[in-house]
C-alpha positions as CSV (number, residue, x, y, z in Angstrom):
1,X,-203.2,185.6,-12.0
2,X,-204.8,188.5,-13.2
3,X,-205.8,189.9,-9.3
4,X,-202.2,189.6,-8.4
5,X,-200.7,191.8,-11.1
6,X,-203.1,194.1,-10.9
7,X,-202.8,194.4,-6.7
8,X,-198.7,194.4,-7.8
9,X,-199.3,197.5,-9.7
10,X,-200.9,198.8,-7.5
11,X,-199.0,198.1,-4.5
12,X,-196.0,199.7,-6.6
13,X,-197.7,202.6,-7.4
14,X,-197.7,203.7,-3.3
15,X,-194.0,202.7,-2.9
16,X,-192.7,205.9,-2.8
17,X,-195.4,208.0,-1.8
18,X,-195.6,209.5,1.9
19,X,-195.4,207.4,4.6
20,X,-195.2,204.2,2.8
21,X,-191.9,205.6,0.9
22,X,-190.7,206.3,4.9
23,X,-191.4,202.6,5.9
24,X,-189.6,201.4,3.4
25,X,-186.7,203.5,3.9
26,X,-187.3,202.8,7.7
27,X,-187.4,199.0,7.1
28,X,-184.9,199.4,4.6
29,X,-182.3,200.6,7.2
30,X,-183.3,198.4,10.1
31,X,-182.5,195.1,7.7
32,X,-179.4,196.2,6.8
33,X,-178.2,196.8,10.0
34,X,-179.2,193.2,11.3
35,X,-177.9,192.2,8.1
36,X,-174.6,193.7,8.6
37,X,-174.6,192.3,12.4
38,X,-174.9,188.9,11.4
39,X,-172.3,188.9,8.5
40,X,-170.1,190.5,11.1
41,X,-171.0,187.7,13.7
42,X,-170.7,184.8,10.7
43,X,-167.0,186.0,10.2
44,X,-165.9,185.9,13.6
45,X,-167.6,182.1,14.0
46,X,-166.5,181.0,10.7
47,X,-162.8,182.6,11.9
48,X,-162.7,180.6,15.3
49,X,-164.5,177.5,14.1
50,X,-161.4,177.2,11.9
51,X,-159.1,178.3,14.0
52,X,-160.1,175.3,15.9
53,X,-160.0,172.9,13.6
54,X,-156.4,173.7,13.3
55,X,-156.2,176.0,10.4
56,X,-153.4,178.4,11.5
57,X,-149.9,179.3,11.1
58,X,-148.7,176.8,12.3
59,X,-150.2,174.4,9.6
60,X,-148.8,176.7,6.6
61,X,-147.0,180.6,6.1
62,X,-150.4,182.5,5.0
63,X,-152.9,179.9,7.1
64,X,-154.4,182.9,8.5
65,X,-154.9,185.1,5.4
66,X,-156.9,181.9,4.1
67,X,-159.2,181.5,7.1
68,X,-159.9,184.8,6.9
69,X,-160.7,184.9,3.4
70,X,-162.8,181.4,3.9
71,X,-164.4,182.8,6.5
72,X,-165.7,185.7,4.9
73,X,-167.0,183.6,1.6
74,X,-168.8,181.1,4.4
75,X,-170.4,184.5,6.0
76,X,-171.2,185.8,3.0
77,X,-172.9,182.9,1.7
78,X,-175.0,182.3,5.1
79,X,-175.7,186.3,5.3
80,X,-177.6,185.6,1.6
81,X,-179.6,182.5,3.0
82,X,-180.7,184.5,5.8
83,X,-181.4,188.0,4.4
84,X,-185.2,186.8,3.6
85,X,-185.6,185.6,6.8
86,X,-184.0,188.8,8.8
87,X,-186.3,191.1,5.9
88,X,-189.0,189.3,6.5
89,X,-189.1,189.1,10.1
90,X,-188.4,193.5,10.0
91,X,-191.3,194.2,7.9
92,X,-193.6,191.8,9.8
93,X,-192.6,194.3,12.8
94,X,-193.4,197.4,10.0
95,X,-196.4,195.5,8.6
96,X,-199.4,197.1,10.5
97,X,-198.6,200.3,9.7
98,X,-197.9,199.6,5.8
99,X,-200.9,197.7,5.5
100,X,-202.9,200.3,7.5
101,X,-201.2,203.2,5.1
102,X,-202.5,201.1,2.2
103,X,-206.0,200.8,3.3
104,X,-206.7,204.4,4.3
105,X,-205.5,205.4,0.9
106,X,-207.7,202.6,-1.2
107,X,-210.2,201.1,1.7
108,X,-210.5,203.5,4.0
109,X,-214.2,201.8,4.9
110,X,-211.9,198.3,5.9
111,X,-209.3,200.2,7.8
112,X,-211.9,201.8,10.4
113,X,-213.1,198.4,10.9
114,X,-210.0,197.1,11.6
115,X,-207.9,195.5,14.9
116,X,-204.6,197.0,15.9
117,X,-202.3,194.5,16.5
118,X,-200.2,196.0,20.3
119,X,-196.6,195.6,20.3
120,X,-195.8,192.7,21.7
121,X,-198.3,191.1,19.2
122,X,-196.4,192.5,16.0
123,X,-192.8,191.4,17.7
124,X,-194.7,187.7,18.7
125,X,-195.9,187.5,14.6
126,X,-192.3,188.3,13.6
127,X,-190.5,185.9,15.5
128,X,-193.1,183.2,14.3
129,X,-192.5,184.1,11.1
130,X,-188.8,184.5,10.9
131,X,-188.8,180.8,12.5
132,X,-191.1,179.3,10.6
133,X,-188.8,180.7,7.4
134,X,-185.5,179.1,9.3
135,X,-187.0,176.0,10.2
136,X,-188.2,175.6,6.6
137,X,-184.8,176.9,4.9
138,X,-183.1,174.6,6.9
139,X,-185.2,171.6,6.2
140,X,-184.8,172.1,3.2
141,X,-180.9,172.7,2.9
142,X,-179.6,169.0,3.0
143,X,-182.2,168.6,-0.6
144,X,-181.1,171.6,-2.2
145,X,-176.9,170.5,-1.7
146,X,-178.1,167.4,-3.4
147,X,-179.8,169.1,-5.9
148,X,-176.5,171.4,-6.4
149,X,-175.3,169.1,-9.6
150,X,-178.5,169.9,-11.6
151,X,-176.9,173.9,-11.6
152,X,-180.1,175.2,-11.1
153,X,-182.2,173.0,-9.1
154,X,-181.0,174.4,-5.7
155,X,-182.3,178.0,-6.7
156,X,-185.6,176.4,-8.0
157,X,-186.3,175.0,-4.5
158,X,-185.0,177.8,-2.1
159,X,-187.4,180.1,-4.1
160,X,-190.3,177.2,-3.9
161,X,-190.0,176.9,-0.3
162,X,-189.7,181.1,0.1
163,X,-192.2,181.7,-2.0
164,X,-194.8,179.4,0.2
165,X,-193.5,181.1,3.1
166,X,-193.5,184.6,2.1
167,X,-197.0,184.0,0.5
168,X,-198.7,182.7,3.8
169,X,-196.5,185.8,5.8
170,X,-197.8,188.2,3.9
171,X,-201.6,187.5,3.3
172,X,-201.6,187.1,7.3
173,X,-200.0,190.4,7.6
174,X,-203.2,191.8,6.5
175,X,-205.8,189.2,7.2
176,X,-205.2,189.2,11.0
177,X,-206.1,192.7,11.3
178,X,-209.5,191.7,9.7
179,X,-210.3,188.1,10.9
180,X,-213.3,188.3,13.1
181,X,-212.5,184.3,14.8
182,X,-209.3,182.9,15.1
183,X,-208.8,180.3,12.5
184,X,-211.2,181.9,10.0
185,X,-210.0,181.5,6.5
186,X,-208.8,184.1,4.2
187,X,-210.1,185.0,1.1
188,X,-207.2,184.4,-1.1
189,X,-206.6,181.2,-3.1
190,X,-204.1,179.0,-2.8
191,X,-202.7,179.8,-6.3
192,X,-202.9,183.7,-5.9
193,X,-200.9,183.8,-2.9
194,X,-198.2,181.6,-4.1
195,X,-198.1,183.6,-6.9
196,X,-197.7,186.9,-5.0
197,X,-195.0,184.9,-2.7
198,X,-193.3,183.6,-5.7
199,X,-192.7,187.2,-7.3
200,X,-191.7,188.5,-4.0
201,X,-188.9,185.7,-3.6
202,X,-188.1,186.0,-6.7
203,X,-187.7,190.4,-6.2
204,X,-185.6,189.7,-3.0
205,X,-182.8,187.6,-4.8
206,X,-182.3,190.8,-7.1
207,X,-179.8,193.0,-5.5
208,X,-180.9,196.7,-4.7
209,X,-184.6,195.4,-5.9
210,X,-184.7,193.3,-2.2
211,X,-184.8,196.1,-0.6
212,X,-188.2,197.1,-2.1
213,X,-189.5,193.3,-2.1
214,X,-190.5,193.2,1.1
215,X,-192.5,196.6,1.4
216,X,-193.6,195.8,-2.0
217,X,-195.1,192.4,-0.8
218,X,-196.8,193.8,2.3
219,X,-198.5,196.8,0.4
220,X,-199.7,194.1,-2.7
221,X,-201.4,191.2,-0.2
222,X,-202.8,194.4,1.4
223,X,-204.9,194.7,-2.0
224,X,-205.0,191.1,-2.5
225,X,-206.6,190.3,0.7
226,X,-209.5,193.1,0.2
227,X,-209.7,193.0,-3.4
228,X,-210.6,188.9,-3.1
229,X,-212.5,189.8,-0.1
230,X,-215.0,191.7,-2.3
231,X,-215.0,189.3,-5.1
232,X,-216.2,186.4,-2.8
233,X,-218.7,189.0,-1.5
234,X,-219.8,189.8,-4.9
235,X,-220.2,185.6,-5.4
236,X,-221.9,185.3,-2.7
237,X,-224.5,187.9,-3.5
């Protein structure tokens, strides 16, 4: 626990300095754009899908007025299940050069020895990872409606499932720029990166606050990554 506070800290202390601060604003923009896109695009569906199914004037005076207000709750509601997927999948595009920022400030040795990832590798990553986090959310969905009676147990498992996600995401983010052999494990436990994922899912439910979350996230497992690096060097030795 303690190695992920402190690589918190001090991944928050480089948030708004230089060109971190411009990646997040960067990143920042760019998410709220496709965020705005798909909202737009979930109102329009939501609007013909019932349209079709026959809610319009002709059913009731004021039919339309209420498909257009259901439709925007229904986009609203699928814009927040996707908005950690769409931020996740823009810093992933953003990630090499937060995490490289990071380690020329605090391990400038690590970041000469490490691999840039080309373009098309940082889009390919992305687009795994924003599948992987729709393919999981969705899986999960049909358990966390039936969990929706508890009150809280839907939240509880959206964040479980996001917080493995993000937690694997964002230790790769940094460890594939450093991995000498495909497959070769990472340093960090288990526990410490769903701890980092957890705090990160937990940030990105906070309005205003999920804006930072995901640079936040990138710049922490940055430290994470080298920081238990050199502790299972120091074990070693």
């Amino acid at each position: 626990m303690g190695i992920v506070l402190s690589s918190l800290a001090l991944g928050f202390g480089q948030m708004f300095q230089g060109v971190v601060l411009r990646l997040l604003l960067k990143s920042a923009a760019v998410t709220l754009l496709i965020f705005t896109m798909l909202a737009g695009l979930g109102w329009y569906g939501a609007d013909w899908l019932l349209a079709l199914a026959g809610l319009g004037e002709h059913l009731f005076t004021g039919a339309g007025a209420v498909r257009s207000v259901a439709s925007a709750i229904l986009a609203l509601i699928g814009a927040w299940l996707l908005w950690r997927i769409v931020a996740l999948a823009v810093i992933q595009f953003y990630a090499d050069e937060i995490v490289l920022a990071v380690e020329r400030r605090h391990y400038p040795e690590a970041a000469t020895q490490a691999r840039e990832l080309a373009m098309p590798a940082q889009l390919r990553q992305a687009l795994r990872g924003a599948g992987r986090a729709l393919l999981a959310n969705l899986i999960a969905a049909p358990f966390a409606l039936a969990l929706a009676f508890t009150g809280i147990g839907t939240a509880l498992l959206f964040w479980a499932v996001n917080a493995w996600l993000l937690g694997r995401e964002l230790q790769d983010m940094v460890w594939l720029r450093h991995a000498h052999a495909a497959g070769e494990q990472a340093p960090v436990s288990t526990a410490a990166r769903l701890t980092l994922g957890g705090v990160v899912a937990a940030l990105m439910l906070v309005p205003f606050v999920n804006f930072l979350a995901p640079v936040l996230g990138a710049a922490s497992a940055t430290h994470l990554v080298h920081r238990s690096q050199s502790a299972r060097a120091d074990k070693a030795s």
